[in-house]
C-alpha positions in Angstrom: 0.0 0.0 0.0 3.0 2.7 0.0 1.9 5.5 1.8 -1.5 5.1 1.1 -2.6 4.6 4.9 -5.7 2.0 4.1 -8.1 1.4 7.4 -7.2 -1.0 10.0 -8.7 -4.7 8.6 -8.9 -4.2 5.3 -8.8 -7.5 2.9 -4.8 -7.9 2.7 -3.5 -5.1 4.9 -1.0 -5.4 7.8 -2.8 -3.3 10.2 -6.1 -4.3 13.1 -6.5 -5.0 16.3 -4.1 -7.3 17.7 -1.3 -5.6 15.5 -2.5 -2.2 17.0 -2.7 -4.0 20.8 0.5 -4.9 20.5 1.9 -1.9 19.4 0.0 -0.2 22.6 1.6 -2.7 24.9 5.0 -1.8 23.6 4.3 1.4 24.1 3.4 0.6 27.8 6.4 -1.4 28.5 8.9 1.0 27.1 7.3 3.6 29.4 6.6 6.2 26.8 2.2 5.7 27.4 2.4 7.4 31.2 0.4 9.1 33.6 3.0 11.6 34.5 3.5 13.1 30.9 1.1 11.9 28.3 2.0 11.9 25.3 0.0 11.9 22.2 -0.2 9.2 20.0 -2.2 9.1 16.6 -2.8 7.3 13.5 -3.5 8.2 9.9 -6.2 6.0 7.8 -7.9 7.0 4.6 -10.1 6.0 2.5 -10.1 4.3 -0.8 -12.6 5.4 -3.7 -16.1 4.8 -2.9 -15.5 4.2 0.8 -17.0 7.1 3.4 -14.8 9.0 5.7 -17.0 8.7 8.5 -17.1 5.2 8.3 -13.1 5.0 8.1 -12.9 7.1 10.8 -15.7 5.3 13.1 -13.8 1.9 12.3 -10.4 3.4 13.5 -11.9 4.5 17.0 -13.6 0.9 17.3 -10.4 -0.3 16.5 -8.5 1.8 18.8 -10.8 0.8 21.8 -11.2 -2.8 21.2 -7.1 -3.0 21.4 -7.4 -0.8 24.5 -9.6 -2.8 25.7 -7.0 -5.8 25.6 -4.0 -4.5 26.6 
């Protein structure tokens, strides 16, 4: 996909929730998520022709909270 940034799950892609988990709990164990000095963290998905942003964008925050959600 290059730079393309395709939604998290789509047919063939690298990217969904147990990828995006486990990049959370990395982020956890290296100590860069904290309480002290929160960082920001974010994400870029688009969508392909014919697909609706606000659909891509409600599937990344289900995404995001379902791999919260296991961590």
């Amino acid at each position: 996909y290059g730079d393309e940034h395709p939604r998290f799950g789509i047919k063939g892609g690298e990217n969904d929730v147990a990828e995006l988990t486990e990049y959370l709990r990395v982020l956890l164990d290296i100590g860069y998520l904290n309480t002290d000095n929160p960082p920001f963290v974010s994400f870029e998905v688009k969508p392909l022709p014919g697909e609706h942003p606000e659909v891509i964008i409600a599937n990344g925050k289900r995404v995001l909270r379902e791999a919260w959600a296991r961590v």
